[in-house]
N, CA, C and O atoms as a GROMACS GRO file, in nm:
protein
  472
    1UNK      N    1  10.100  12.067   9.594
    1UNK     CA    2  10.099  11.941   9.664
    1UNK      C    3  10.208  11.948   9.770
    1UNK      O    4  10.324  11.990   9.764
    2UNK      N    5  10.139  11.896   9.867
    2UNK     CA    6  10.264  11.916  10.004
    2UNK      C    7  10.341  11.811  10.016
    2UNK      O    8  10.294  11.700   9.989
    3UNK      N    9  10.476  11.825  10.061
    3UNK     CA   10  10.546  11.713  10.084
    3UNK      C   11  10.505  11.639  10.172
    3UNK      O   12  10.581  11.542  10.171
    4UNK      N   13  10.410  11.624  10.266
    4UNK     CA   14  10.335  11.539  10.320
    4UNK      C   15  10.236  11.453  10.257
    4UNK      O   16  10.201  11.346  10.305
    5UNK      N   17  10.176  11.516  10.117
    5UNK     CA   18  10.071  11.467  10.084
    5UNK      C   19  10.134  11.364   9.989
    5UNK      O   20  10.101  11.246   9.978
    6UNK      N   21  10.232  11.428   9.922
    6UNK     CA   22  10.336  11.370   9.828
    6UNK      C   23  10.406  11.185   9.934
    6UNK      O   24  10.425  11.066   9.910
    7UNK      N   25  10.414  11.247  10.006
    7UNK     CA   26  10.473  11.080  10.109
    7UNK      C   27  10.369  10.990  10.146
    7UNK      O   28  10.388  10.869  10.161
    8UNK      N   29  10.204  11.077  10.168
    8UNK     CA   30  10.121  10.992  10.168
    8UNK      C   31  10.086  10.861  10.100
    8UNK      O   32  10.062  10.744  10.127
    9UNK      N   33  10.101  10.991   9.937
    9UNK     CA   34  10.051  10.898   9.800
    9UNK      C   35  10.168  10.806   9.779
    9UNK      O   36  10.148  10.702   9.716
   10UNK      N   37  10.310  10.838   9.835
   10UNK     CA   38  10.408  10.714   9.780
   10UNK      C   39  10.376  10.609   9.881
   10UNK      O   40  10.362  10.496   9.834
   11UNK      N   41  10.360  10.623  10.013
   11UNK     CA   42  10.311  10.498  10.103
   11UNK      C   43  10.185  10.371  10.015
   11UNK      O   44  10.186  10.250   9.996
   12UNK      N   45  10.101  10.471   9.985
   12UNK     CA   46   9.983  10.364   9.949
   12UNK      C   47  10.033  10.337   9.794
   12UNK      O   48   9.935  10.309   9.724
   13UNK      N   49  10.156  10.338   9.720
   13UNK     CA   50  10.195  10.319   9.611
   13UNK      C   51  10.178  10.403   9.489
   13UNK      O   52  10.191  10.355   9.377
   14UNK      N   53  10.149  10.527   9.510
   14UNK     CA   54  10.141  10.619   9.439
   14UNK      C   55  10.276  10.690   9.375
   14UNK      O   56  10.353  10.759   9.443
   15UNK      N   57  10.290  10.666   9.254
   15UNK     CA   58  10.457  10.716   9.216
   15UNK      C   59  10.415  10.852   9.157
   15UNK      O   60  10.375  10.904   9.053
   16UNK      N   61  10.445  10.878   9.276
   16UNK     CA   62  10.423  11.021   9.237
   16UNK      C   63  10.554  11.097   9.145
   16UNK      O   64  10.520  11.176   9.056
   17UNK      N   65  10.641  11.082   9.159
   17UNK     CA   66  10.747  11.154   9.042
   17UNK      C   67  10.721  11.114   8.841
   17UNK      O   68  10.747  11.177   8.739
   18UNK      N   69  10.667  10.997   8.865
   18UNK     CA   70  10.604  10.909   8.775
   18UNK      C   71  10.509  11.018   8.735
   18UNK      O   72  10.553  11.088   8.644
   19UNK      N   73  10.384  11.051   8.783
   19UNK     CA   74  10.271  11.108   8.813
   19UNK      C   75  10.300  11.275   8.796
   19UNK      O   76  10.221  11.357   8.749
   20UNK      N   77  10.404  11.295   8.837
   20UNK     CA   78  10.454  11.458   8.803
   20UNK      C   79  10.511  11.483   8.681
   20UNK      O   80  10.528  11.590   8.621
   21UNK      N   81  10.551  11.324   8.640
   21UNK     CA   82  10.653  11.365   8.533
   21UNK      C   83  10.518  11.342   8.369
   21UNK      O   84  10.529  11.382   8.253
   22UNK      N   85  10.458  11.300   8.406
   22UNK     CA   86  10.334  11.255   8.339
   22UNK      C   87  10.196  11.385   8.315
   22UNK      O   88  10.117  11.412   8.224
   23UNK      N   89  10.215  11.421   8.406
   23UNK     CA   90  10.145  11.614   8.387
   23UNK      C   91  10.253  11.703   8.350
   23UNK      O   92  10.234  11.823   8.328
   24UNK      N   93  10.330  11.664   8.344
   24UNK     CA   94  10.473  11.779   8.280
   24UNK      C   95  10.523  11.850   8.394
   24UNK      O   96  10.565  11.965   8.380
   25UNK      N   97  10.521  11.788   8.516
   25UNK     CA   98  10.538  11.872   8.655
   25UNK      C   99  10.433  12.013   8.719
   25UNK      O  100  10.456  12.117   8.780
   26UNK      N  101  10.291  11.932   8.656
   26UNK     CA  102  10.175  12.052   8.708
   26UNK      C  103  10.118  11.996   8.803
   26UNK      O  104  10.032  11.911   8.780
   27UNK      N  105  10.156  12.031   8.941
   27UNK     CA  106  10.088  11.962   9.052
   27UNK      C  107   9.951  12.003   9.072
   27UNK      O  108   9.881  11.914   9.121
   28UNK      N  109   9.909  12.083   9.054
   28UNK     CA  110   9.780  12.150   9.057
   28UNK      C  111   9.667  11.992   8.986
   28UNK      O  112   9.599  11.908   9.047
   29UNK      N  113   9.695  12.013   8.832
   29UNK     CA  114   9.641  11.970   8.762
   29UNK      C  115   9.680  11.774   8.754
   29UNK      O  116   9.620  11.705   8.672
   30UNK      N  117   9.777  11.716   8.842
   30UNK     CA  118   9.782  11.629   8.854
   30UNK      C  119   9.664  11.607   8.968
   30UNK      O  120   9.577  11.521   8.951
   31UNK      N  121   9.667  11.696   9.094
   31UNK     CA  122   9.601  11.682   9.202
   31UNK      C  123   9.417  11.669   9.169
   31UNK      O  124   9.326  11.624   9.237
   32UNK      N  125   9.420  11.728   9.042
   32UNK     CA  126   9.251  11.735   8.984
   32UNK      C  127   9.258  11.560   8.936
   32UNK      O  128   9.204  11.468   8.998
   33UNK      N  129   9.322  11.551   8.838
   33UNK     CA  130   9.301  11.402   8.826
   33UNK      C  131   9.265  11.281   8.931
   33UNK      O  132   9.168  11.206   8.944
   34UNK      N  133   9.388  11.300   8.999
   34UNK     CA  134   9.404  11.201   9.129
   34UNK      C  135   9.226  11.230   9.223
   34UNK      O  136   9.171  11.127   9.263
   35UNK      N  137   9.172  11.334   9.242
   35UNK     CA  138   9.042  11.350   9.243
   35UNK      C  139   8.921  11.316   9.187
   35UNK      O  140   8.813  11.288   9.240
   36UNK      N  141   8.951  11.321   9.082
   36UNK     CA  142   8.866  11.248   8.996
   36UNK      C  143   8.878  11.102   8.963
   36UNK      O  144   8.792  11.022   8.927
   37UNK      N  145   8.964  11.093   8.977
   37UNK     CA  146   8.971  10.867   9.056
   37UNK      C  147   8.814  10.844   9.131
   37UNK      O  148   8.715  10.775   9.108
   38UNK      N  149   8.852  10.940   9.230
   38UNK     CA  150   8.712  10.896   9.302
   38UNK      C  151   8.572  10.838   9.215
   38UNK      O  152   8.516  10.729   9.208
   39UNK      N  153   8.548  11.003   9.140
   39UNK     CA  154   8.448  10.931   9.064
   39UNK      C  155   8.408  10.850   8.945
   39UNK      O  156   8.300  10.830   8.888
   40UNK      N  157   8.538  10.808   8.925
   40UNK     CA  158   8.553  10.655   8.795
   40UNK      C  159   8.443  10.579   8.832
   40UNK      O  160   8.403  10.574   8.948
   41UNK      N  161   8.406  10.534   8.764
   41UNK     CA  162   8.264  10.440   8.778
   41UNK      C  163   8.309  10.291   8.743
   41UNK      O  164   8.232  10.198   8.768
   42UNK      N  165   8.498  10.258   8.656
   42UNK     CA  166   8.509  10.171   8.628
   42UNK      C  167   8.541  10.047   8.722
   42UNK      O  168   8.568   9.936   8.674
   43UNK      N  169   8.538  10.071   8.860
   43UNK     CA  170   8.561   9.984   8.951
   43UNK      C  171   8.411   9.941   8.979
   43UNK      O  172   8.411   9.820   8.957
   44UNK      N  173   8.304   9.974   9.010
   44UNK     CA  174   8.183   9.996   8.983
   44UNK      C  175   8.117   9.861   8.948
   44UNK      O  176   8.058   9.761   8.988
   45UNK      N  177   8.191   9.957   8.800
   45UNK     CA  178   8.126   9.818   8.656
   45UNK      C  179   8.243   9.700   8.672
   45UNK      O  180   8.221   9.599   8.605
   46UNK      N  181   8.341   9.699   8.738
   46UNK     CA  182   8.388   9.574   8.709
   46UNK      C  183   8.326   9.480   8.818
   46UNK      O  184   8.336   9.357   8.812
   47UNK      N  185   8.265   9.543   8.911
   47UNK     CA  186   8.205   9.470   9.061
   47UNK      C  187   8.085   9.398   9.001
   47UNK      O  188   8.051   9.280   9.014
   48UNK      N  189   8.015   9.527   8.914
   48UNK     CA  190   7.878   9.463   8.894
   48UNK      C  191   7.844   9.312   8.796
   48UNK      O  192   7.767   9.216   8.801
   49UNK      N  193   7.992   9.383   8.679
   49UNK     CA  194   7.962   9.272   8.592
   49UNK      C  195   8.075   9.134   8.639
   49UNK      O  196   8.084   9.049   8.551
   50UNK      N  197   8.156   9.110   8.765
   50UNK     CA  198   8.181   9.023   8.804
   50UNK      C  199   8.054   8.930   8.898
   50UNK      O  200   8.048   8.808   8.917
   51UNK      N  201   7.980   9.016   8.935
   51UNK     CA  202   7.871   8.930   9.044
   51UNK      C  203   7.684   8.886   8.927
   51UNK      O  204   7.580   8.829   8.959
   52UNK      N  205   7.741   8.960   8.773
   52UNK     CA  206   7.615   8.943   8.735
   52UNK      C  207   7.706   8.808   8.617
   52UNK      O  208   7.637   8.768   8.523
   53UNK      N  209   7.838   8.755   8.631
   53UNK     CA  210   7.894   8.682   8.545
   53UNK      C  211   7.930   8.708   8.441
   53UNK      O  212   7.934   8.615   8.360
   54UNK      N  213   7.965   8.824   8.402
   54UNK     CA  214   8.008   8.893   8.272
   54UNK      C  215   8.113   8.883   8.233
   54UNK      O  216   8.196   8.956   8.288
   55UNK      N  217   8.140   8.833   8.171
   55UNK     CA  218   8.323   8.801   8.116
   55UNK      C  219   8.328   8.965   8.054
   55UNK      O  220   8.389   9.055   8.112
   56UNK      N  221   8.242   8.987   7.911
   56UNK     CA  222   8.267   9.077   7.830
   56UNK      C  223   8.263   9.229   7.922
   56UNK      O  224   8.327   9.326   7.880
   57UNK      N  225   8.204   9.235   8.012
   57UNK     CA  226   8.176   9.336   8.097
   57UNK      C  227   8.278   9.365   8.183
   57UNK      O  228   8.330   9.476   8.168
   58UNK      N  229   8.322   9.290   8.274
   58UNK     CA  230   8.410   9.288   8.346
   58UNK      C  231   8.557   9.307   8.266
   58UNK      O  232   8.627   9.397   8.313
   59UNK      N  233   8.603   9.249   8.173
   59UNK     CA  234   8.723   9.346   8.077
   59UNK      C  235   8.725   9.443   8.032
   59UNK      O  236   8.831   9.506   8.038
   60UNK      N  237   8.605   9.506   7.961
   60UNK     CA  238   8.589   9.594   7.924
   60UNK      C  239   8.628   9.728   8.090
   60UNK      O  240   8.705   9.821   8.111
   61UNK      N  241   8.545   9.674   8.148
   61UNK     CA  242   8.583   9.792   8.281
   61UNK      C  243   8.689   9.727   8.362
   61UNK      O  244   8.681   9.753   8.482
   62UNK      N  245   8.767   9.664   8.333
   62UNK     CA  246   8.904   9.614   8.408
   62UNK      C  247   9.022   9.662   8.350
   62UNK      O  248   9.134   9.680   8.397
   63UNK      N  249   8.972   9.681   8.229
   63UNK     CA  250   9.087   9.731   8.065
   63UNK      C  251   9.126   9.900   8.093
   63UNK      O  252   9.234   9.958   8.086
   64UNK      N  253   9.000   9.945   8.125
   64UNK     CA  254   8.973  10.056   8.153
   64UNK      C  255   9.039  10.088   8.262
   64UNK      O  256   9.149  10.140   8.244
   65UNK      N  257   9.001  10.071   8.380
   65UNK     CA  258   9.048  10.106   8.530
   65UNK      C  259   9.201  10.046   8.494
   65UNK      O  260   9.279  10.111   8.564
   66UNK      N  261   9.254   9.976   8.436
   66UNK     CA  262   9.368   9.962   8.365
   66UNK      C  263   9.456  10.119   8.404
   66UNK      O  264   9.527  10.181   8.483
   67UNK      N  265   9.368  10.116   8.256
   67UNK     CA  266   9.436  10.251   8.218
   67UNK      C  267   9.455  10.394   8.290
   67UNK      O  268   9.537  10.484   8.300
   68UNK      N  269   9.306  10.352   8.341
   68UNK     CA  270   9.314  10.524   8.486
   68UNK      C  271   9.437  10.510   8.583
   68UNK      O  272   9.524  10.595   8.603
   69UNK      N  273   9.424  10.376   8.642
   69UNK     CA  274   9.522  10.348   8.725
   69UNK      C  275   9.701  10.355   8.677
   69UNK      O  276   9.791  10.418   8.734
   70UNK      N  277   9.707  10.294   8.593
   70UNK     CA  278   9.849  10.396   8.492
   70UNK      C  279   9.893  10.508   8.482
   70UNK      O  280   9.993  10.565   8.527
   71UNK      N  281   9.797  10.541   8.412
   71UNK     CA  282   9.777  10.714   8.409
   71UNK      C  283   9.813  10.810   8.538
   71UNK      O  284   9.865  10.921   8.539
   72UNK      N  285   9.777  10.746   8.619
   72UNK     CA  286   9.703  10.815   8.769
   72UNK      C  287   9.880  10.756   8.846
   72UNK      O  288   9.899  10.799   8.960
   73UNK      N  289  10.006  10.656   8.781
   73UNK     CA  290  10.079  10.586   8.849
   73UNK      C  291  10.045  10.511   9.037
   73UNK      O  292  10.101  10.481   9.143
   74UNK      N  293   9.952  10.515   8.989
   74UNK     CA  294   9.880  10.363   9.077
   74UNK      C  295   9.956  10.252   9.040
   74UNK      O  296   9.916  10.182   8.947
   75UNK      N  297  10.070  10.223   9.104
   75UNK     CA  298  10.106  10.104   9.096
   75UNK      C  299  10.009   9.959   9.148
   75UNK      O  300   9.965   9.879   9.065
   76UNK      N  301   9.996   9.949   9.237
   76UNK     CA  302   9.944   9.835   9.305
   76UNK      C  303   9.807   9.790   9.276
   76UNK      O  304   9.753   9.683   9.300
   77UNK      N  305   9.766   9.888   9.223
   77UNK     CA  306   9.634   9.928   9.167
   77UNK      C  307   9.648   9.866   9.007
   77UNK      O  308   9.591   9.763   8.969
   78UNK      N  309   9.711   9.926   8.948
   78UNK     CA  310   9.732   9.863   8.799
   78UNK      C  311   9.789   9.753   8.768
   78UNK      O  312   9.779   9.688   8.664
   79UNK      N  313   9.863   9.728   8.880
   79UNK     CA  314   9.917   9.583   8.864
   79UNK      C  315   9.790   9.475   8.897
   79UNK      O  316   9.770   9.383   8.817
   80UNK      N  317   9.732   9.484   8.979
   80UNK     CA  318   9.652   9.355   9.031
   80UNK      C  319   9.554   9.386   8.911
   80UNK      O  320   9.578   9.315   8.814
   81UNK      N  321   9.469   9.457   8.896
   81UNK     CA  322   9.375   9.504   8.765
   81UNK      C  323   9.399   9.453   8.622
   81UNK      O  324   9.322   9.401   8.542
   82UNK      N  325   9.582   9.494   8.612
   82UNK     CA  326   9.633   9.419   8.461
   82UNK      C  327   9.651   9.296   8.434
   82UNK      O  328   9.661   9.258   8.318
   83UNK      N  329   9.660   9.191   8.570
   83UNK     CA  330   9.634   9.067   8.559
   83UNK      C  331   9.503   9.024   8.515
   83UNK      O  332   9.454   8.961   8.421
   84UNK      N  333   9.458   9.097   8.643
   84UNK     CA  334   9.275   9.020   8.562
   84UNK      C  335   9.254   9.070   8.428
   84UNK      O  336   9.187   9.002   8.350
   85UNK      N  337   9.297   9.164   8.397
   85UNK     CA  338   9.258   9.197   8.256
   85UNK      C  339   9.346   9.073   8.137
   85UNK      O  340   9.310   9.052   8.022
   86UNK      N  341   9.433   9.024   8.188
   86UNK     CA  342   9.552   8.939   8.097
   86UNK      C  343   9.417   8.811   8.141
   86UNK      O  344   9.381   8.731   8.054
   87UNK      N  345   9.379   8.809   8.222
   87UNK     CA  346   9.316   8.651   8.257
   87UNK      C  347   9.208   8.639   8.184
   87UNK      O  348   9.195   8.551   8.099
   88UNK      N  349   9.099   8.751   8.218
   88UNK     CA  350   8.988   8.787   8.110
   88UNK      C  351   9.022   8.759   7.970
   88UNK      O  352   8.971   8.664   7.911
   89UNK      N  353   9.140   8.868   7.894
   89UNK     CA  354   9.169   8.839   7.766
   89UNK      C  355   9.157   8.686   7.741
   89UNK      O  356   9.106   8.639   7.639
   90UNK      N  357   9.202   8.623   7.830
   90UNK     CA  358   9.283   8.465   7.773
   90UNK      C  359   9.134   8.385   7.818
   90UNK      O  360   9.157   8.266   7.839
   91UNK      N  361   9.032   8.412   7.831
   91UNK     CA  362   8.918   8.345   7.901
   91UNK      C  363   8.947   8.275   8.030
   91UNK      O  364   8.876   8.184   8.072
   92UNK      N  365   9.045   8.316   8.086
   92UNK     CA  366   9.036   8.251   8.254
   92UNK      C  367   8.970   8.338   8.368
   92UNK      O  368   9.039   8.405   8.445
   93UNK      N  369   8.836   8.333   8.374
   93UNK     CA  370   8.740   8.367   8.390
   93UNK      C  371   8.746   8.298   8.547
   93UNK      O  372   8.707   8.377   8.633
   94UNK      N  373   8.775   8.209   8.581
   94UNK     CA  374   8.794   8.189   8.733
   94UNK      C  375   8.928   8.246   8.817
   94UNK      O  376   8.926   8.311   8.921
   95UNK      N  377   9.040   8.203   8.744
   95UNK     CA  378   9.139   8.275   8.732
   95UNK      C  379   9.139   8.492   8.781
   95UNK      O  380   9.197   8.548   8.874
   96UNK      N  381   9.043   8.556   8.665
   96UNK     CA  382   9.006   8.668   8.691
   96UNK      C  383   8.934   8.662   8.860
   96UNK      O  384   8.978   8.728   8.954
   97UNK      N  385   8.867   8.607   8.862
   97UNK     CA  386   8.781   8.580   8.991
   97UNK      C  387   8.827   8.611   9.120
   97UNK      O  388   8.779   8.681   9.210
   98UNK      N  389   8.955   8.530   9.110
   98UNK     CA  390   9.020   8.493   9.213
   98UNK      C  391   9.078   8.637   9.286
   98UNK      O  392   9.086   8.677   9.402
   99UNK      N  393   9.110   8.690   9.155
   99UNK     CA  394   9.184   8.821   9.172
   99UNK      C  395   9.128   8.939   9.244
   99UNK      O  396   9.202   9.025   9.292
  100UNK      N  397   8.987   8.944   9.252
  100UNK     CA  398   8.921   9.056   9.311
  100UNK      C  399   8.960   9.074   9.441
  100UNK      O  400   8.994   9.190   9.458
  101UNK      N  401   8.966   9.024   9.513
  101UNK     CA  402   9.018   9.061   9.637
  101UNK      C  403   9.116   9.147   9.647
  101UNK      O  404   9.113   9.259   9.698
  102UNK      N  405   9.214   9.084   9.589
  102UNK     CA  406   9.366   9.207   9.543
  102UNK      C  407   9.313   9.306   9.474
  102UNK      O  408   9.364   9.411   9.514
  103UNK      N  409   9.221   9.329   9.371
  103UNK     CA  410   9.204   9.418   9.311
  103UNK      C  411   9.129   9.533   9.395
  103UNK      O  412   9.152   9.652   9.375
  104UNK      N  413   9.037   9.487   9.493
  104UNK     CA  414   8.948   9.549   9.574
  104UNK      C  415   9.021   9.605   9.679
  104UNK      O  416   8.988   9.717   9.716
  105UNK      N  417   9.139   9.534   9.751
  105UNK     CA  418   9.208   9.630   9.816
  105UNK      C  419   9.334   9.690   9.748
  105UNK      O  420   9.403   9.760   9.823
  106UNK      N  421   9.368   9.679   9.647
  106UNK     CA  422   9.410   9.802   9.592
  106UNK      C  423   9.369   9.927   9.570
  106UNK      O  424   9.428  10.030   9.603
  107UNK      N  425   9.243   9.917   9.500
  107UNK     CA  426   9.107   9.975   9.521
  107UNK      C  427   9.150  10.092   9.624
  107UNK      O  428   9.241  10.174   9.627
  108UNK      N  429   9.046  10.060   9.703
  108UNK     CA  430   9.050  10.072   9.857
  108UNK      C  431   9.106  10.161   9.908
  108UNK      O  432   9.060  10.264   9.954
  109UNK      N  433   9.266  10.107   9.898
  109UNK     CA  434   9.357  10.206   9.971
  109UNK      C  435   9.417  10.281   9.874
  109UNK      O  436   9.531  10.322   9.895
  110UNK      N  437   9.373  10.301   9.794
  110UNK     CA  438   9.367  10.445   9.656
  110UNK      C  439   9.314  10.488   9.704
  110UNK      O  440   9.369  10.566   9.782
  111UNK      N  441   9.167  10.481   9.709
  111UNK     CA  442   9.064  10.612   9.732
  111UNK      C  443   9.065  10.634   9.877
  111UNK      O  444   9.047  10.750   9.914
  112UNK      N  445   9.084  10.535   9.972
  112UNK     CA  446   9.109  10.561  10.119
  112UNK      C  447   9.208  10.697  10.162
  112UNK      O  448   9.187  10.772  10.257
  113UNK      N  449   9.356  10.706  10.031
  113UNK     CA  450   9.457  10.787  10.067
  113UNK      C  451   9.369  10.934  10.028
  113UNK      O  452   9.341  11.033  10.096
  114UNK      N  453   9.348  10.906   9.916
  114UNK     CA  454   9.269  11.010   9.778
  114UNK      C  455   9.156  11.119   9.898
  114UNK      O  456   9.148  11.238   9.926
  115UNK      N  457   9.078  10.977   9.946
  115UNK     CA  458   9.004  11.116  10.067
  115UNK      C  459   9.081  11.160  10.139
  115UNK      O  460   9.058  11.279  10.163
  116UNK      N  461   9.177  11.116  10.195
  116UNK     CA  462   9.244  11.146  10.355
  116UNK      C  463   9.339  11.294  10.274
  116UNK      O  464   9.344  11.409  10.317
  117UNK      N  465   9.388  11.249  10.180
  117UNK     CA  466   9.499  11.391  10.158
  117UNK      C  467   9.394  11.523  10.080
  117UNK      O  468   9.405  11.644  10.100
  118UNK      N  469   9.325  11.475  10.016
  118UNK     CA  470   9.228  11.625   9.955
  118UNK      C  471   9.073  11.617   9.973
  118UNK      O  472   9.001  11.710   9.937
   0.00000   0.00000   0.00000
């Protein structure tokens, strides 16, 4: 990973030392992960089952992308995601709602960086 690519991912909130220290300092094999973000399907399912009204659906894949986004030290990303997931839990189901926007451009400018650097 280049120190360019490395300043990329901290711009769009990517903690990357977080993220190195979390693969045991294998940049290679962090860089496969951060790739495979792309094809998570759990942003997906949280779109689908927010527009088809799914409470149970939409946590279940919010809980999830949760966790990728953690994993992956996606800050901005896991933060807006772990709310709706706290709102869902608690049935504030409009509340969750509200949140997509933030969640969608967190989203966004993950996978926006994710193509641009590999």
């Amino acid at each position: 990973m280049t120190e360019e690519t490395k300043r990329e991912l901290e711009q769009a909130g990517i903690r990357v030392d977080q993220l190195l220290e979390r693969f045991m300092g294998n940049e290679g094999l962090a860089e496969r992960f951060l790739k495979k973000f792309l094809n998570d399907a759990n942003y997906g399912k949280l779109m689908e089952s927010v527009q088809a009204g799914d409470p149970k659906g939409a946590f279940e894949a919010a809980h999830t992308l949760k966790g990728v986004a953690g994993n992956l030290s996606m800050q901005p990303l896991m933060e807006a995601v772990g709310q709706m997931t706290e709102d869902l839990r608690s049935d504030r189901w409009e509340e969750a709602l509200s949140l997509m926007p933030k969640v969608t451009e967190a989203y966004e400018k993950m996978a926006a960086v994710l193509r641009a650097v590999f």
